[in-house]
VEXPA-919903 format. One line per 2 residues: number of its first residue (from 1); their letters; for each residue x, y, z of N, C-alpha, C. Coordinates in steps of 0.1 Angstrom, whole numbers, plus 5000, padded with zeros to 4 digits. Example, Ala and Ser with C-alpha at 12.3 -4.5 7.8 and 13.67 -1.06 7.14 Angstrom:
2
1> AS> 5132,4943,5078,5123,4955,5078,5132,4967,5078 ~ 5128,4978,5071,5137,4989,5071,5129,5000,5079
! end
This chain:
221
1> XX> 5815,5100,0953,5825,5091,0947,5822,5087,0933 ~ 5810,5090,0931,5805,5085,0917,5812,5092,0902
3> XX> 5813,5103,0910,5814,5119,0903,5829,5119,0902 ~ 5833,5116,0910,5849,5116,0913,5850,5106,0904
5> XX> 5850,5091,0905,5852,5080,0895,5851,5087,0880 ~ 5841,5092,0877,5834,5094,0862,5847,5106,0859
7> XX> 5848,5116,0866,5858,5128,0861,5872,5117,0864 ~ 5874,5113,0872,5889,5106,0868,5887,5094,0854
9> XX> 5880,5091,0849,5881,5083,0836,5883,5091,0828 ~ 5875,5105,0825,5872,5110,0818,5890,5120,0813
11> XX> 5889,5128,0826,5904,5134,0826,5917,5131,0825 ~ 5920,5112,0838,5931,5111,0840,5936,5099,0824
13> XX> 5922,5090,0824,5925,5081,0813,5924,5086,0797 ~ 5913,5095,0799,5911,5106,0784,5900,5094,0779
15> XX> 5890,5091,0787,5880,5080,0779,5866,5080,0782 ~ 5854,5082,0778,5844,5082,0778,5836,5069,0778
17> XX> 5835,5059,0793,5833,5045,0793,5815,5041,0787 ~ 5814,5032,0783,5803,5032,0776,5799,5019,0794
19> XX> 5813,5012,0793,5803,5002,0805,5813,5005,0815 ~ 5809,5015,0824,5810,5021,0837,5819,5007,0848
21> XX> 5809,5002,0849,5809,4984,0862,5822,4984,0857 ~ 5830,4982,0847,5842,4978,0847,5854,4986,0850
23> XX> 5851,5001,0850,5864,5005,0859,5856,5006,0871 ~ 5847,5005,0878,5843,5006,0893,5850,4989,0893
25> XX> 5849,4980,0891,5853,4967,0891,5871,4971,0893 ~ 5876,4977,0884,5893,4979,0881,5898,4985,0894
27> XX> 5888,4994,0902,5892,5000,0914,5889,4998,0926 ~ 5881,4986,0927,5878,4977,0934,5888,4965,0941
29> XX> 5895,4968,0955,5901,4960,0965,5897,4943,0960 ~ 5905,4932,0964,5894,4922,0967,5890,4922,0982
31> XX> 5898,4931,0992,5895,4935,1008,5879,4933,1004 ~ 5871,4940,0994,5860,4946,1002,5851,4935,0997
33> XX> 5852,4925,0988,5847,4913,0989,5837,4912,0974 ~ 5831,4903,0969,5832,4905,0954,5840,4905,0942
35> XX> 5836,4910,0933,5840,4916,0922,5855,4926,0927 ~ 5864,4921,0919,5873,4928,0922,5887,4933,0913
37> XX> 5897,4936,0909,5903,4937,0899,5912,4928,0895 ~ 5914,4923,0900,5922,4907,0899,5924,4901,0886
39> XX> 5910,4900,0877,5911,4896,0862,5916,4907,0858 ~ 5910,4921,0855,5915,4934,0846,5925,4932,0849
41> XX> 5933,4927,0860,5946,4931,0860,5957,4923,0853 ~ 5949,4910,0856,5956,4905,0845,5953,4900,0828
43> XX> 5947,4908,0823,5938,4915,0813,5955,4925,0811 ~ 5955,4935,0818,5958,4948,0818,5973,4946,0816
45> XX> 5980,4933,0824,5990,4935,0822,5995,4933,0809 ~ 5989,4921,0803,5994,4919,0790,5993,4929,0781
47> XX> 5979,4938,0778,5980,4949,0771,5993,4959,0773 ~ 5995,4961,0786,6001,4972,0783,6019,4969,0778
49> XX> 6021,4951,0781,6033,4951,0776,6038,4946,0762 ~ 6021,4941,0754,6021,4946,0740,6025,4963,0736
51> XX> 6020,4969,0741,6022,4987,0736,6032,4990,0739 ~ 6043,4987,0754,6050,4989,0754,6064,4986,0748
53> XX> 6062,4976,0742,6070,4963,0734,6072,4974,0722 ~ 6061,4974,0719,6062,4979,0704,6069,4995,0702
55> XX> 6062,4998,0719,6067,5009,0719,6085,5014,0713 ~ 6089,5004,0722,6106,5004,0722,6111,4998,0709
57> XX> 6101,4987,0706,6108,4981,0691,6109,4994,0681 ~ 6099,5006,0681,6097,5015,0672,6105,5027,0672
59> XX> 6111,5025,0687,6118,5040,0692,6134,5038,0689 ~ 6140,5024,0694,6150,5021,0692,6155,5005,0681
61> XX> 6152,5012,0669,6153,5003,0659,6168,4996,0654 ~ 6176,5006,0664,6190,5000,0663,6194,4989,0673
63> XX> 6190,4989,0684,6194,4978,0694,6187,4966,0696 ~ 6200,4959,0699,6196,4948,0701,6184,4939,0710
65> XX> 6181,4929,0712,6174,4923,0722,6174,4926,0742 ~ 6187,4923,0739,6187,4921,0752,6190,4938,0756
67> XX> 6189,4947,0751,6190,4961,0756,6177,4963,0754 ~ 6168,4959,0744,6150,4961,0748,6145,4959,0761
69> XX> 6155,4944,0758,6143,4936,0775,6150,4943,0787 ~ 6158,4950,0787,6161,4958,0801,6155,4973,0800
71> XX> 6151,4977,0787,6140,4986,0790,6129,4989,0793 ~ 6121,4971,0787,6112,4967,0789,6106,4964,0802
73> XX> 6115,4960,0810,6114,4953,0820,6112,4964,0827 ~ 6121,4976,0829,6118,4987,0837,6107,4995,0835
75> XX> 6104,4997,0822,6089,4998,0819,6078,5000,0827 ~ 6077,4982,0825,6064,4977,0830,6065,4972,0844
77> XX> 6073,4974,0851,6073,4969,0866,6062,4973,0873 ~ 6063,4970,0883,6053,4972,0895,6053,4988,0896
79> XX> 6069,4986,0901,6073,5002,0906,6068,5014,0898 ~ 6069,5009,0886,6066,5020,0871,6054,5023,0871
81> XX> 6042,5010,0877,6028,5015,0875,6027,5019,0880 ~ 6029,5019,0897,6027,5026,0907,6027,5044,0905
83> XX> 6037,5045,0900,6048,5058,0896,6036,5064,0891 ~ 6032,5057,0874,6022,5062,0872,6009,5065,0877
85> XX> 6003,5056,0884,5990,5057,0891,5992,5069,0904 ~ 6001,5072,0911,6000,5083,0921,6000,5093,0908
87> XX> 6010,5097,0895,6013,5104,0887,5996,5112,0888 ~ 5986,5099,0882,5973,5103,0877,5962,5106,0887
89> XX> 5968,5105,0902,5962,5108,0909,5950,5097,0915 ~ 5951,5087,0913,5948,5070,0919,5944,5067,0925
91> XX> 5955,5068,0941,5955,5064,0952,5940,5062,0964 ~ 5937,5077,0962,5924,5080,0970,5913,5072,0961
93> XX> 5911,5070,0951,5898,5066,0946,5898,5050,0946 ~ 5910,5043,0953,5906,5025,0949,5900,5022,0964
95> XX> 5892,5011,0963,5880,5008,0970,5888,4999,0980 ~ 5887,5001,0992,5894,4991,1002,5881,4989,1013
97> XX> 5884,4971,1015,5879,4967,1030,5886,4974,1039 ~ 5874,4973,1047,5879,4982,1067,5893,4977,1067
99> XX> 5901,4966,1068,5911,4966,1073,5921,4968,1064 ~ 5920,4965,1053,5930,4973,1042,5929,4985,1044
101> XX> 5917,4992,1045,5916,5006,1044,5928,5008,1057 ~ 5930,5003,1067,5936,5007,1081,5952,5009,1078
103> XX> 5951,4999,1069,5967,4992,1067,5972,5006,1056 ~ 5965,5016,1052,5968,5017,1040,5973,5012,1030
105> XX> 5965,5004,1024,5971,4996,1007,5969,5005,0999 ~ 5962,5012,0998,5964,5020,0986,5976,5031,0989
107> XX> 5984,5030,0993,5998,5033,0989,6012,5025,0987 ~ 6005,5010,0992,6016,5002,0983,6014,5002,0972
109> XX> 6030,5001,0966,6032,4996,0950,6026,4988,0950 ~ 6025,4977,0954,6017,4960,0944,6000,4966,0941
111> XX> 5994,4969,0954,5981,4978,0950,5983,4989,0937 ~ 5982,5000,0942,5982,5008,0925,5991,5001,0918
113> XX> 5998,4997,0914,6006,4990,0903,5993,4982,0899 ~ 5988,4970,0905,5979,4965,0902,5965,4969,0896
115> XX> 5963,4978,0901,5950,4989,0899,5951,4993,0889 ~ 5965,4999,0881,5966,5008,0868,5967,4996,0860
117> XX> 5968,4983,0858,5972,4973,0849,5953,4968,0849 ~ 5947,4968,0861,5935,4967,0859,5927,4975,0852
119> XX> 5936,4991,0852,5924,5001,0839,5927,4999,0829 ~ 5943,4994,0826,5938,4993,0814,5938,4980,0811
121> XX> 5935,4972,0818,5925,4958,0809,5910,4965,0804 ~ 5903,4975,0816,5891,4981,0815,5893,4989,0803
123> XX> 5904,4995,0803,5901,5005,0791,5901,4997,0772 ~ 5907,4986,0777,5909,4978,0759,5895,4969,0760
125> XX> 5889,4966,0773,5875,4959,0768,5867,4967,0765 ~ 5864,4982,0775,5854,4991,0769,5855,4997,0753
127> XX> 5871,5002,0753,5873,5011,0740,5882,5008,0732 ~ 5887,4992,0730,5896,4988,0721,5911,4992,0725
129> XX> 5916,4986,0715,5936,4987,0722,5938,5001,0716 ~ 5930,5006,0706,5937,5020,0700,5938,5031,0719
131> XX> 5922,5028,0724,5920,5036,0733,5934,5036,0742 ~ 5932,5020,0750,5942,5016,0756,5952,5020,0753
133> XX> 5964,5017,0741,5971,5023,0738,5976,5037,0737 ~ 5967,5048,0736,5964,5061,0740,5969,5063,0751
135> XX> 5962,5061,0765,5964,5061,0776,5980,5056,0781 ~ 5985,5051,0774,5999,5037,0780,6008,5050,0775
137> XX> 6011,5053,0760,6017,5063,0756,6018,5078,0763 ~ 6007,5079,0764,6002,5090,0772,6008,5097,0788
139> XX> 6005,5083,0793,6012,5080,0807,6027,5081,0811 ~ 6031,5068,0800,6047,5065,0799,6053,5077,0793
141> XX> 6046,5086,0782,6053,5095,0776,6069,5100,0777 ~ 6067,5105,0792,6081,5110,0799,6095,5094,0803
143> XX> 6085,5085,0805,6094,5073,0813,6099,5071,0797 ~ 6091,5068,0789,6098,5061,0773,6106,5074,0768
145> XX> 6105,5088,0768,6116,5097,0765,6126,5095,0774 ~ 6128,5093,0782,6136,5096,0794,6147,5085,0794
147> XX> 6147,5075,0790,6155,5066,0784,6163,5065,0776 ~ 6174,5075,0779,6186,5079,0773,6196,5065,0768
149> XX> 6194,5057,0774,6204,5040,0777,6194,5029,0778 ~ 6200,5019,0780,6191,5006,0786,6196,5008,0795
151> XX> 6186,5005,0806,6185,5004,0822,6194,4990,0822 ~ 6201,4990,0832,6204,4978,0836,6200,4970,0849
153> XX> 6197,4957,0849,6186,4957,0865,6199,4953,0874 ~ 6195,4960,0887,6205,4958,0893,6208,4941,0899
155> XX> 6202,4932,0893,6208,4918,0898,6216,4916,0885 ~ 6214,4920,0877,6223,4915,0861,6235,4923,0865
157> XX> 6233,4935,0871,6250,4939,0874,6258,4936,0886 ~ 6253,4930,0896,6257,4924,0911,6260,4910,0899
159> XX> 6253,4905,0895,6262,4894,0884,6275,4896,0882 ~ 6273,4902,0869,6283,4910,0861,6296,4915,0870
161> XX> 6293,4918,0878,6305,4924,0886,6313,4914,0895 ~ 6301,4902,0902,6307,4896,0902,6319,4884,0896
163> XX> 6312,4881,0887,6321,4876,0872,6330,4881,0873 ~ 6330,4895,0870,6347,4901,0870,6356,4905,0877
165> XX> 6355,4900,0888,6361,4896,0901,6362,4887,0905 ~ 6359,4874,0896,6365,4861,0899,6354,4857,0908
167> XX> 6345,4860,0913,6333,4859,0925,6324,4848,0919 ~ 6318,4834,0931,6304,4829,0925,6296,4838,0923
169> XX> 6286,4835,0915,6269,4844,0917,6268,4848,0928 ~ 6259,4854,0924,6251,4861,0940,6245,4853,0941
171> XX> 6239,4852,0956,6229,4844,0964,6221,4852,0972 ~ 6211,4852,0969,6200,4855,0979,6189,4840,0986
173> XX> 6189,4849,0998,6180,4843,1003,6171,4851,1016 ~ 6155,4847,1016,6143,4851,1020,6149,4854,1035
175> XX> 6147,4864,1039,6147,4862,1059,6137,4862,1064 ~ 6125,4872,1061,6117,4869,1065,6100,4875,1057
177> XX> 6093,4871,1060,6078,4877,1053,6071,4886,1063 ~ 6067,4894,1064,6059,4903,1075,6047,4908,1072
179> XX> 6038,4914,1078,6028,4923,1068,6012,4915,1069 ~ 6006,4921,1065,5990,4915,1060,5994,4914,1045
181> XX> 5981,4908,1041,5983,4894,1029,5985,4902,1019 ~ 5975,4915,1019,5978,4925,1010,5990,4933,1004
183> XX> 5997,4935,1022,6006,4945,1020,6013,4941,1029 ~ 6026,4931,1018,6040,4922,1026,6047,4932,1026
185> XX> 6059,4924,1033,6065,4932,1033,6078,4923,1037 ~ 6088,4921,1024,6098,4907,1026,6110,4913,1030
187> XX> 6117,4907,1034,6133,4912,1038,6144,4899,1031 ~ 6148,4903,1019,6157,4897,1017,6173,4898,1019
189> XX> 6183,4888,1019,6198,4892,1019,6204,4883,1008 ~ 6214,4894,1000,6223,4882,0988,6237,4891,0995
191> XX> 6244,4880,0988,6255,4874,0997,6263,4870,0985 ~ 6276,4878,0982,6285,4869,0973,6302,4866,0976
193> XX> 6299,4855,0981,6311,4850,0986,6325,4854,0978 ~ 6328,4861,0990,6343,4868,0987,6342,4881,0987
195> XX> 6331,4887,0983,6330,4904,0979,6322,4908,0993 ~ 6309,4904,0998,6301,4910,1012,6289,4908,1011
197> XX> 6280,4912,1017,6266,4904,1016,6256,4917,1018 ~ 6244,4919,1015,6238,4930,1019,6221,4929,1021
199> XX> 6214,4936,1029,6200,4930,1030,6189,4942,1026 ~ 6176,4935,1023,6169,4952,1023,6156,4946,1023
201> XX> 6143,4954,1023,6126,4948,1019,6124,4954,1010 ~ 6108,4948,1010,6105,4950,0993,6091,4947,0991
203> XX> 6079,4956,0989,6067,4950,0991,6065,4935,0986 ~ 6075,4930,0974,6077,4921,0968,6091,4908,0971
205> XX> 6090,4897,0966,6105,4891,0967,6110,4894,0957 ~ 6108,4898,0948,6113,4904,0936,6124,4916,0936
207> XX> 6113,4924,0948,6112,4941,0946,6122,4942,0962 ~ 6128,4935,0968,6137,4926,0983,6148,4925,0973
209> XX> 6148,4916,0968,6158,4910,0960,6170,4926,0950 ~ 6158,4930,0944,6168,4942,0936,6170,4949,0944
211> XX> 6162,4954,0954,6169,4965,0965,6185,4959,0974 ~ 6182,4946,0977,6189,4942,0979,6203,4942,0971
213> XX> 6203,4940,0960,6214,4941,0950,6215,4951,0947 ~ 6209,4963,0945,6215,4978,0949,6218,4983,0959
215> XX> 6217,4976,0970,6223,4982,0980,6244,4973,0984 ~ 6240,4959,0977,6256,4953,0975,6265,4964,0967
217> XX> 6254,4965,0958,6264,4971,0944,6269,4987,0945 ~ 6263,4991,0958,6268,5001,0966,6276,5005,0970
219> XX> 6278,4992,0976,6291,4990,0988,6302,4988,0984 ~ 6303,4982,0967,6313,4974,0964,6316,4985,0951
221> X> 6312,4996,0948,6315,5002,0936,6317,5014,0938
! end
């Protein structure tokens, strides 16, 4: 495992760690008790939505704000790190307790999503933001090319559409929470009176919530 850790820093992040403990720390469960990635992670998130910020400020110097923050936002999601972390090949090397390990967490999104915002908090303390930044570009490369438009999130257009149909907002609400603590698993339903209502999960209420509004914005378009 040691060997495995060291060649995935080396290959998947492109970085030569001077203090090791901190990505064994980044890939570290809190299942298994200790030291865990919890801080890198949130270390890691802010880095990466400094780079990414800038990223889009520099790529798309003609648009406005609010077409940033819908690219931004898709960016940096849960779902995006995740994307990336299986991309780099991840999954098998983060450290889980017996019963995580059972559950498989390391194939929820909120886990690797978490994990890759944890390396690179590890990678801007070991090797500075140039390094970090390296890695973010690196990764995203394809996701920030691929960006032909601004994303639009699917509750801003279950809005939107409602609006122009004379419709209240959408309304969501929680049905239920299921899952171990690690790995939920919510079931939300939004509902917009007069148009139809629709439900879905989501390792997140967040991540419930937009499935859920892609799956209205389905039915109705």
């Amino acid at each position: 495992m040691k060997d495995d850790v060291a060649g995935f820093i080396r290959d998947a992040l492109g970085h030569q760690p001077r203090d090791k403990h901190l990505f064994d720390m980044a890939l570290t469960h809190s299942s298994v008790g200790g030291e865990s990635y919890e801080r890198l992670e949130f270390l890691g998130d802010r880095v990466l939505g400094v780079v990414i910020a800038r990223a889009l400020y520099e790529r798309y110097p003609d648009e406005p704000e609010g077409k940033l923050s819908r690219r931004y936002n898709a960016l940096v999601a849960r779902e995006t790190c995740a994307e990336v972390g299986r991309a780099i090949g991840l999954p098998p090397l983060i450290r889980l307790g017996r019963q995580a390990r059972e559950d498989h967490a390391n194939r929820s999104d909120n886990v690797i999503g978490d994990v890759v915002e944890a390396l690179i908090g590890a990678l801007w303390l070991d090797g500075g933001l140039d390094v970090a930044q390296a890695f973010i570009l690196d990764a995203w490369g394809e996701l920030l090319a691929g960006q032909g438009r601004a994303p639009q999130h699917p509750k801003s257009g279950l809005q939107e559409l409602a609006a122009a149909r004379g419709c209240k907002p959408p309304e969501y609400a929680l049905v239920s929470r299921t899952g171990p603590h690690h790995a939920p698993l919510f079931t939300v339903q939004v509902r917009v009176p007069g148009l139809g209502e629709a439900s879905a999960q989501g390792a997140s209420k967040q991540e419930a919530e937009k499935e859920a509004a892609t799956a209205l914005l389905a039915q109705l378009q």
